[in-house]
DSSP file (Angstrom, degrees, kcal/mol; ACC not computed):
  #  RESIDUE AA STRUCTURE BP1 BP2  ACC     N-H-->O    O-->H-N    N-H-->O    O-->H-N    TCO  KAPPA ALPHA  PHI   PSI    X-CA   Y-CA   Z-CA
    1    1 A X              0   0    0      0, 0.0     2,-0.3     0, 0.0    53,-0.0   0.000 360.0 360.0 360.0 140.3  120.6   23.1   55.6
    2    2 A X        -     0   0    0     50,-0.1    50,-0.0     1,-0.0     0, 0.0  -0.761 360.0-108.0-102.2 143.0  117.2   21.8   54.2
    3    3 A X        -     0   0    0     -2,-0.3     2,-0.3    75,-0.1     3,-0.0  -0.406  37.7-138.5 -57.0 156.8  114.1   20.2   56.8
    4    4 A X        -     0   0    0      2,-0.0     2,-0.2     3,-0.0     3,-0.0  -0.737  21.8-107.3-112.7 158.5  114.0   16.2   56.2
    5    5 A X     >  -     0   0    0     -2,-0.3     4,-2.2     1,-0.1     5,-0.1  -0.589  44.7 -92.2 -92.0 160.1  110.7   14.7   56.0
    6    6 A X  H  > S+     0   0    0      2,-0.2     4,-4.0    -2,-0.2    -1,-0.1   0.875 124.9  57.2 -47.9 -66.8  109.9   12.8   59.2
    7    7 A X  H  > S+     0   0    0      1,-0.3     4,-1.4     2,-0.2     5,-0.3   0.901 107.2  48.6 -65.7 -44.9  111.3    9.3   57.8
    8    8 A X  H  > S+     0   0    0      1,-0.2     4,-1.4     2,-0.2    -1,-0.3   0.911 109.5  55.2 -42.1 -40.7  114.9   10.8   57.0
    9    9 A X  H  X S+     0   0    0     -4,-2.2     4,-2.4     1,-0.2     5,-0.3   0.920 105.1  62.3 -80.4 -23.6  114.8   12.4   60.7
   10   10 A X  H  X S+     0   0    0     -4,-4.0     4,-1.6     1,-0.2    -1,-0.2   0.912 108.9  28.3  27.7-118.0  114.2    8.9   61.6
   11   11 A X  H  X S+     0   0    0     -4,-1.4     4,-2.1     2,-0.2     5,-0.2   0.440 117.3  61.0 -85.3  -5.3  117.1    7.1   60.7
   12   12 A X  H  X S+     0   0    0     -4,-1.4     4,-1.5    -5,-0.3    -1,-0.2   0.946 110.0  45.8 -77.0 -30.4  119.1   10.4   61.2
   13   13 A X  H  X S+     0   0    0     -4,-2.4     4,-1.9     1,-0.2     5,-0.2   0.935 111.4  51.5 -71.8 -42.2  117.8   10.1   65.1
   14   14 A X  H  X S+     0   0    0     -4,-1.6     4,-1.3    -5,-0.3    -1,-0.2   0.951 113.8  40.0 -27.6 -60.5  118.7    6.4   65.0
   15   15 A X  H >< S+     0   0    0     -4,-2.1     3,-4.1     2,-0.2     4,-0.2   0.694 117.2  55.6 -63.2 -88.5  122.6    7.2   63.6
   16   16 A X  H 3< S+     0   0    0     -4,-1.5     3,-0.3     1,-0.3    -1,-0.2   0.292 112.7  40.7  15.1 -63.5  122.5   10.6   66.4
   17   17 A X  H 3< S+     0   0    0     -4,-1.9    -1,-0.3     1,-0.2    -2,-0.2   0.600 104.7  68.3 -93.6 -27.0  121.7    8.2   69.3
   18   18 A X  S << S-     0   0    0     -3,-4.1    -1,-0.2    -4,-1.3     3,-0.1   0.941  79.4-159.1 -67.8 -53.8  124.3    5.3   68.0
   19   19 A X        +     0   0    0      1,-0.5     2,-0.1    -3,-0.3    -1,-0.1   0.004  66.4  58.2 111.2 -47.4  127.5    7.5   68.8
   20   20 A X  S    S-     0   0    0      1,-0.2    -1,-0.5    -5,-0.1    -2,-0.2  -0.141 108.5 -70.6-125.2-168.0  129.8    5.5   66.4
   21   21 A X        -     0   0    0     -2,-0.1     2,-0.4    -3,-0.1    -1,-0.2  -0.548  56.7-139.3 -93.5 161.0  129.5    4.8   62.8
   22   22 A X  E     -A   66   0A   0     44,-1.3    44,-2.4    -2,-0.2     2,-0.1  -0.922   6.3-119.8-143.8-161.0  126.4    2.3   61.7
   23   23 A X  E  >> -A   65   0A   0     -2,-0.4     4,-2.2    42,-0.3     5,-0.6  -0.312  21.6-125.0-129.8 140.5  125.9   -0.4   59.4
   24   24 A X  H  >5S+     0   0    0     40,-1.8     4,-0.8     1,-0.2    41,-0.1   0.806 112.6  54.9 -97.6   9.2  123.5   -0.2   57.0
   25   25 A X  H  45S+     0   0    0     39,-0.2    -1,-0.2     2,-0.2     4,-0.1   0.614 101.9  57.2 -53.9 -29.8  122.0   -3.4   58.1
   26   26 A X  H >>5S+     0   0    0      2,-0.2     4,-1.5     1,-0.2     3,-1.0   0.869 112.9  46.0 -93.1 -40.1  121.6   -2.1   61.8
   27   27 A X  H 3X>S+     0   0    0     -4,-2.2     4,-1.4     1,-0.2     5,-0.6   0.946 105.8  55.0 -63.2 -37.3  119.5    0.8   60.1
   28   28 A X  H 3<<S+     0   0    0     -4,-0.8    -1,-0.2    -5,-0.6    -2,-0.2   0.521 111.6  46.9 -62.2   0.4  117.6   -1.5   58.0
   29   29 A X  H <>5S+     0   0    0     -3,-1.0     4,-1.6     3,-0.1    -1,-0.2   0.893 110.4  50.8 -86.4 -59.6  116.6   -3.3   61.3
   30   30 A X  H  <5S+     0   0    0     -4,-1.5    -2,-0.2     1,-0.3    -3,-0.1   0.488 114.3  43.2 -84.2 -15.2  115.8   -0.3   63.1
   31   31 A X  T >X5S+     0   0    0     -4,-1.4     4,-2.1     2,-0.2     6,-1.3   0.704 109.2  57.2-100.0 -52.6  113.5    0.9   60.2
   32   32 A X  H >><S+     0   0    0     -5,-0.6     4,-1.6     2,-0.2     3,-0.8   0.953 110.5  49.9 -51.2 -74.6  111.9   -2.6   59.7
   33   33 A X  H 3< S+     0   0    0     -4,-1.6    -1,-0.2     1,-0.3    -2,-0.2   0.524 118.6  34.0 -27.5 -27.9  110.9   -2.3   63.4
   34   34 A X  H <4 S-     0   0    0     -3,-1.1    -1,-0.3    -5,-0.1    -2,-0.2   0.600 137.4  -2.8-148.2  11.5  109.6    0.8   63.2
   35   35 A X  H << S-     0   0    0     -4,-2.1    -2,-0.2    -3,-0.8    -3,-0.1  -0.024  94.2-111.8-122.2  48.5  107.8    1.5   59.9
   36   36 A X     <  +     0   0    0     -4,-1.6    -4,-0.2     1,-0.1     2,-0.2   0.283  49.6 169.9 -43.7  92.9  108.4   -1.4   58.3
   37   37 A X        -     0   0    0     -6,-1.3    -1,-0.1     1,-0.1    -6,-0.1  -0.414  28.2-132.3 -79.8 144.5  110.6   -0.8   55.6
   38   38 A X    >>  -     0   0    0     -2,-0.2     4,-1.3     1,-0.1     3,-0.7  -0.086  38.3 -95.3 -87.1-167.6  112.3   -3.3   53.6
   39   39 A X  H 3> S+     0   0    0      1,-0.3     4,-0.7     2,-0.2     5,-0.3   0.888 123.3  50.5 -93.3 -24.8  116.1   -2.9   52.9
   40   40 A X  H 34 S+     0   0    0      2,-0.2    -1,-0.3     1,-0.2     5,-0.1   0.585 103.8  56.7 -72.5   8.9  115.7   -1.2   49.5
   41   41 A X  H X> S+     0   0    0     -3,-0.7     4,-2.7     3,-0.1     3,-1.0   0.846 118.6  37.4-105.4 -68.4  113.2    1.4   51.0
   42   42 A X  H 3< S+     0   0    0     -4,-1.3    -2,-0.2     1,-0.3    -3,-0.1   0.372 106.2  58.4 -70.3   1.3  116.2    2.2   53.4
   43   43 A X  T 3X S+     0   0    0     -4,-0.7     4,-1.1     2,-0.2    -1,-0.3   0.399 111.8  50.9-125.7 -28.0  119.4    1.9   51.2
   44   44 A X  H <> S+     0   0    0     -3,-1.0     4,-3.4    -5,-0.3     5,-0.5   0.861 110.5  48.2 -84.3 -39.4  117.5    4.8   49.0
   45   45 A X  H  X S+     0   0    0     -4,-2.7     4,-0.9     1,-0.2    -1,-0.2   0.864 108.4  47.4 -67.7 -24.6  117.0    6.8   51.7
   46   46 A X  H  > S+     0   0    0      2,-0.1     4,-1.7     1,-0.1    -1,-0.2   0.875 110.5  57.0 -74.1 -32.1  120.4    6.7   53.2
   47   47 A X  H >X S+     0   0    0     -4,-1.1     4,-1.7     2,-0.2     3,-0.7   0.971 107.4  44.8 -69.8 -42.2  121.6    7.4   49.7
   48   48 A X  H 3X S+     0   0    0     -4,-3.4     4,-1.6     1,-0.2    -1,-0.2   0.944 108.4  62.9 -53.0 -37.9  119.3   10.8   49.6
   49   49 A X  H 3X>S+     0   0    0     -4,-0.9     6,-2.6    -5,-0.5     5,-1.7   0.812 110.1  38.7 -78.8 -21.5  120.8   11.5   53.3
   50   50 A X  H <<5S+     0   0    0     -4,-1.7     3,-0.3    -3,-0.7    -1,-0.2   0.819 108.0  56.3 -96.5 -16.2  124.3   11.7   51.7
   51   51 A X  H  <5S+     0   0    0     -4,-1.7    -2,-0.2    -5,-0.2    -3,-0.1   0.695 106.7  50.6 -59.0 -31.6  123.6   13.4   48.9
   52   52 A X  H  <5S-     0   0    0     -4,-1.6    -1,-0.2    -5,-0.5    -2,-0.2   0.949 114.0-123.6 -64.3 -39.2  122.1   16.0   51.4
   53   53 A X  T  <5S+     0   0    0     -4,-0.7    17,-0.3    -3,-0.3    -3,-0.2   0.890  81.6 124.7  84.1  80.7  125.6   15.7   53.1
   54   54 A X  S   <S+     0   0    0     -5,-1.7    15,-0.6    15,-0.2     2,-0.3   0.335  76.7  21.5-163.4 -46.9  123.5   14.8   56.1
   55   55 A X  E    S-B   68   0B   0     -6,-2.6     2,-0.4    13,-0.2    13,-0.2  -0.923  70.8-137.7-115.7 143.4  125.5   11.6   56.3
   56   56 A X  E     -B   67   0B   0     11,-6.0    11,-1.4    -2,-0.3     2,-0.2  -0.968  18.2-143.5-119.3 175.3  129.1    9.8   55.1
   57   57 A X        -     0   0    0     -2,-0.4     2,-0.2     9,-0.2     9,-0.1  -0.434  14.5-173.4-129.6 152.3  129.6    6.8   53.9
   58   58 A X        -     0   0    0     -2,-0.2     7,-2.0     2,-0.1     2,-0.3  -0.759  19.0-140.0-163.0 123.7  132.3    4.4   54.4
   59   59 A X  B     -C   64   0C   0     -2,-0.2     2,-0.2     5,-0.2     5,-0.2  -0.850  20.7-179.6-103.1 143.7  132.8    1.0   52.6
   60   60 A X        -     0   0    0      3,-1.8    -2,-0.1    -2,-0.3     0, 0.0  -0.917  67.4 -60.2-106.3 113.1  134.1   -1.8   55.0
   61   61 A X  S    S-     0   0    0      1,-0.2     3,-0.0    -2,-0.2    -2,-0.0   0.037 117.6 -18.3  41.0-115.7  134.3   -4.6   53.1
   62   62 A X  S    S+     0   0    0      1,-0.1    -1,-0.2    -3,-0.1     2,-0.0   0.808 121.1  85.1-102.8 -41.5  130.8   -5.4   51.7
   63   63 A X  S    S-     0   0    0     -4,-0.1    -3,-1.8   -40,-0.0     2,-0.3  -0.402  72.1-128.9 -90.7 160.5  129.0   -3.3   54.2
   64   64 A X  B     -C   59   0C   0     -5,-0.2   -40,-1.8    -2,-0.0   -39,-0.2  -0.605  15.8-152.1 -65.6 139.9  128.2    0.3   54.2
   65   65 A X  E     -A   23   0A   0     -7,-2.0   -42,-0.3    -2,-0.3     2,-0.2  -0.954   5.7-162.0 -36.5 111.1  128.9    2.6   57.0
   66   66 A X  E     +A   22   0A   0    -44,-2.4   -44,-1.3    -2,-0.2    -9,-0.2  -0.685  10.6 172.9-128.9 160.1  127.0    5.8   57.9
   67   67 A X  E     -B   56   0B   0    -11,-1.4   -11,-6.0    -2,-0.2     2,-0.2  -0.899  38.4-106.7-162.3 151.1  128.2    8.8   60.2
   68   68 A X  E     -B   55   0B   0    -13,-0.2   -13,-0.2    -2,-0.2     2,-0.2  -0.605  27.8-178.9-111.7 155.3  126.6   11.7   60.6
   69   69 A X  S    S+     0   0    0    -15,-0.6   -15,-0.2    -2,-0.2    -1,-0.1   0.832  79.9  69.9 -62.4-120.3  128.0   15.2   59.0
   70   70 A X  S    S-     0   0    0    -17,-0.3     3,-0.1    -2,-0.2   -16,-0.1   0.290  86.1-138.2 -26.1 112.6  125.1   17.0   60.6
   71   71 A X        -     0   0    0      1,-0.2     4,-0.3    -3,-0.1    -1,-0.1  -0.110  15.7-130.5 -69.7 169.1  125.4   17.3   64.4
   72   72 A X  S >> S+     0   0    0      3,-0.1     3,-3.0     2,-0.1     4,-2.6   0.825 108.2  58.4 -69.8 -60.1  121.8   16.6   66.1
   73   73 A X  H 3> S+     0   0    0      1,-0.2     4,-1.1     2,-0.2     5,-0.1   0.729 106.4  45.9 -33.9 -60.3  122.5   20.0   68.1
   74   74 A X  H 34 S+     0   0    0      1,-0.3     4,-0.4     2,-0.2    -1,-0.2   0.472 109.9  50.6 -99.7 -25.4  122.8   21.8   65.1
   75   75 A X  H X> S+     0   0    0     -3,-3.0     3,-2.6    -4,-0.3     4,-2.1   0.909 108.3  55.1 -76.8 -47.9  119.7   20.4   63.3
   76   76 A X  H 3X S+     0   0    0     -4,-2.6     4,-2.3     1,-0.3    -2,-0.2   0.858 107.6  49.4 -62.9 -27.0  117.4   21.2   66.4
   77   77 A X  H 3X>S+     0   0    0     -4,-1.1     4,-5.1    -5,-0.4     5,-0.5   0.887 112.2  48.4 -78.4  -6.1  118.4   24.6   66.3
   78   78 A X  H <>5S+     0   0    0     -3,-2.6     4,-2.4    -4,-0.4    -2,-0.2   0.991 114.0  45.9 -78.3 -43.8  117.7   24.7   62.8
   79   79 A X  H  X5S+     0   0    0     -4,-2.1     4,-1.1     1,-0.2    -1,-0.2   0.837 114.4  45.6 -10.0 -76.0  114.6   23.3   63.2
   80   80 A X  H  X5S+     0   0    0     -4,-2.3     4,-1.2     2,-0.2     5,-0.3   0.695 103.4  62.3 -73.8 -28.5  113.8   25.2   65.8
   81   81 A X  H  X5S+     0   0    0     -4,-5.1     4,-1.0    -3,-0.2     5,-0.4   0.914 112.3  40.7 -41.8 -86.9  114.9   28.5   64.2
   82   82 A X  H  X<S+     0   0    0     -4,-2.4     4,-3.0    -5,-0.5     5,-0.2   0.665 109.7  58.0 -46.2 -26.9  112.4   28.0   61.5
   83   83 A X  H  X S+     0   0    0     -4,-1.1     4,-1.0     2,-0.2     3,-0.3   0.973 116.0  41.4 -46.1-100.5  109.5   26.6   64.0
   84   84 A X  H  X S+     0   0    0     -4,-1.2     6,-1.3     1,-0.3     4,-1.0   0.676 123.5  36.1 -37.9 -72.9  110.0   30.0   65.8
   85   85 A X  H  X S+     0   0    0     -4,-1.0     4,-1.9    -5,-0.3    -1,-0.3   0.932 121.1  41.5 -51.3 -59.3  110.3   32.1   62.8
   86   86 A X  H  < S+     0   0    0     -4,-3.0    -3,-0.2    -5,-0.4    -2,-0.2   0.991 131.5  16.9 -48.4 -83.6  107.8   30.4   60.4
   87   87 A X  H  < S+     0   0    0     -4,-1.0    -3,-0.2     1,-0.2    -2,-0.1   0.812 127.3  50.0 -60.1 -55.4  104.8   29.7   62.9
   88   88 A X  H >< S-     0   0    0     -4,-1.0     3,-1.0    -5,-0.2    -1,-0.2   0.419  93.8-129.8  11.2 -56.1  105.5   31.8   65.6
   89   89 A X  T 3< S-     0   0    0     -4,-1.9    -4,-0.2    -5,-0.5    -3,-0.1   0.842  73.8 -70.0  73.5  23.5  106.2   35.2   63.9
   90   90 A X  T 3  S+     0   0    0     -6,-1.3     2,-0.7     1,-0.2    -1,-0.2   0.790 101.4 130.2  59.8  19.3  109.5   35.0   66.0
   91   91 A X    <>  -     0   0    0     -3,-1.0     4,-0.6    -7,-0.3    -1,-0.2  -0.935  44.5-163.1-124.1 152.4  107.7   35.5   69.6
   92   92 A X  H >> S+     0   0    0     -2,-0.7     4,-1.6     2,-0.2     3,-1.0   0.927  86.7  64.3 -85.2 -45.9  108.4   33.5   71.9
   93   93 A X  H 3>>S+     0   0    0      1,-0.2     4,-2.8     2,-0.2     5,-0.7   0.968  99.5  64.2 -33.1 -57.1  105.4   34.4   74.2
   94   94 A X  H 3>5S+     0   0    0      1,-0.3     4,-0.8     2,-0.2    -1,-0.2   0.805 103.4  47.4 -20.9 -57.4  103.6   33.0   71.2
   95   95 A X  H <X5S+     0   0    0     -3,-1.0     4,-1.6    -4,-0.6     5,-0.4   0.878 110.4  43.1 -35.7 -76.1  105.2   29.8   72.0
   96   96 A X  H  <5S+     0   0    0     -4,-1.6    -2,-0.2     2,-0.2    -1,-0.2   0.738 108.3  60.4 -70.5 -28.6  104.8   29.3   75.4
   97   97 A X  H  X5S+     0   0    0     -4,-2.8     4,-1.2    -5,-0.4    -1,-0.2   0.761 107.4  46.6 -70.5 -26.6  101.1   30.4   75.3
   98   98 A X  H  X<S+     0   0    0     -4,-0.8     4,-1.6    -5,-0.7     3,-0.4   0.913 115.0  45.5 -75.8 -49.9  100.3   27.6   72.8
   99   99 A X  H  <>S+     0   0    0     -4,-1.6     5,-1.3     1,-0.2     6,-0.9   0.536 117.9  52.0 -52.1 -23.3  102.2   25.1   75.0
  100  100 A X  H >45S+     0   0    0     -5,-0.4     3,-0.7     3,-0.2     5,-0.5   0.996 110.2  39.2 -76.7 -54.6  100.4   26.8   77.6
  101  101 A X  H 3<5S+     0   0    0     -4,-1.2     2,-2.3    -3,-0.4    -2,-0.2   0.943 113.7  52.7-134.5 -77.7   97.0   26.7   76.6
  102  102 A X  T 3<5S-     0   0    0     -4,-1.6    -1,-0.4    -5,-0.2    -2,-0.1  -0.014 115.1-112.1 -68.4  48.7   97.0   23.0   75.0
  103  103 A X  T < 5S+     0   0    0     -2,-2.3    -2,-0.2    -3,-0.7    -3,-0.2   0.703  80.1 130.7  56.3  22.6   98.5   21.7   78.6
  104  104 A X      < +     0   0    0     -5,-1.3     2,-0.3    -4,-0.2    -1,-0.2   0.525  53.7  64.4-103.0  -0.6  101.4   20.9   77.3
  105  105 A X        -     0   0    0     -6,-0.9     2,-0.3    -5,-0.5    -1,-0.2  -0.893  62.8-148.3-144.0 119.6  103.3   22.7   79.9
  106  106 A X    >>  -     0   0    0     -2,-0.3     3,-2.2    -3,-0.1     4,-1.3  -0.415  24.6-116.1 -96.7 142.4  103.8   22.5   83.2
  107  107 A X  H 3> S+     0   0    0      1,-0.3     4,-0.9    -2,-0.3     5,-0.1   0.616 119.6  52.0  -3.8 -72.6  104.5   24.6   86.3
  108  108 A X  H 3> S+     0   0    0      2,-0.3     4,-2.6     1,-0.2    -1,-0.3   0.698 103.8  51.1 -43.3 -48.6  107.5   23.1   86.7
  109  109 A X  H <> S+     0   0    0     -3,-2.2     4,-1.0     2,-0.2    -1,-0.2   0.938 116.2  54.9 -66.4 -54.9  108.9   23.8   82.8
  110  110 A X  H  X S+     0   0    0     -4,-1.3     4,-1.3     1,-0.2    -2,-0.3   0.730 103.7  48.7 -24.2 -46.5  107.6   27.5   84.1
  111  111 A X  H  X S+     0   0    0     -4,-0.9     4,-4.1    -5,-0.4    -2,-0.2   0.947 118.1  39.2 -89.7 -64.2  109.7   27.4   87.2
  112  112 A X  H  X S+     0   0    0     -4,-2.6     4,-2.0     1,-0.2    -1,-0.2   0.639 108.2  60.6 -73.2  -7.2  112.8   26.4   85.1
  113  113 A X  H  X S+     0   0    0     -4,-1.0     4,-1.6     2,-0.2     3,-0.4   0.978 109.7  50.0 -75.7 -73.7  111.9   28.8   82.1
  114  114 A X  H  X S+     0   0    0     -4,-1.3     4,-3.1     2,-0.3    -2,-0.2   0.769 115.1  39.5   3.2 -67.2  112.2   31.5   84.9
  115  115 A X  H >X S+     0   0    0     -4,-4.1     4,-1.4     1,-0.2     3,-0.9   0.961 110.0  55.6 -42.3 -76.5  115.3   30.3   86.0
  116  116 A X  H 3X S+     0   0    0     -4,-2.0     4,-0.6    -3,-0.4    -2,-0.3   0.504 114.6  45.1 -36.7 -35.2  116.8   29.6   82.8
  117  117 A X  H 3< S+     0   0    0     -4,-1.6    -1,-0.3     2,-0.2    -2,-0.2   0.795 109.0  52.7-104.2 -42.0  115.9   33.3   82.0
  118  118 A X  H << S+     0   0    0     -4,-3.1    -2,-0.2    -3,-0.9    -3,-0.1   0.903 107.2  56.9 -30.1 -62.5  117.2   34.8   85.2
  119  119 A X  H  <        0   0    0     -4,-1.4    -2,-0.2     1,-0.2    -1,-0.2   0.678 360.0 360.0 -61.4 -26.6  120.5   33.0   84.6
  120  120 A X     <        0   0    0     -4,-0.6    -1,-0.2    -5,-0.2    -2,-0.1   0.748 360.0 360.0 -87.9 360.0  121.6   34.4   81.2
């Protein structure tokens, strides 16, 4: 599995969050809306996102259909594998002291880390 630049995780969070298959007009909305790309900007980019095999395709009639190959669970750990490893140097104190330190974490996310660590 490869990182996507930001605008492929996107529209990949877009499909994720849909459930069902979607249209490549209902991404080209959702992308207009929120960089605002026009339809050929997004019709290349879905095509890179199956060629990745990050998506499939399905012709309906004249529109495409997209569905994701690639779970979201499965990206975030990869993601987050490489965050941890790469930046990190694979400690997790590391992690949590940086979140710590830039406020970014609260008591509460403490309390549950606790738990959460208790429990396994």
């Amino acid at each position: 599995m490869k990182k996507l630049p930001r605008t492929e995780l996107e529209i990949m969070k877009f499909i994720w969050s849909a459930k069902n298959k979607v249209s490549t007009k209902e991404v080209a909305n959702h992308m207009e809306n929120v960089l605002e790309w026009k339809l050929s900007t997004t019709s290349k980019t879905l095509s890179r996102l199956v060629k990745k095999d990050f998506l499939a395709t399905e012709r309906i009639g004249k529109q495409s259909y997209f569905t994701p190959i690639v779970e979201e669970n499965d990206y975030l750990k990869f993601e987050t594998r490489d965050f941890f490893n790469y930046l990190h140097g694979k400690s997790l104190k590391s992690i949590i002291s940086t979140l710590e330190e830039s406020d970014e974490i609260t008591d509460e996310d403490l309390d549950e880390l606790e738990k959460w660590i208790r429990n396994r």
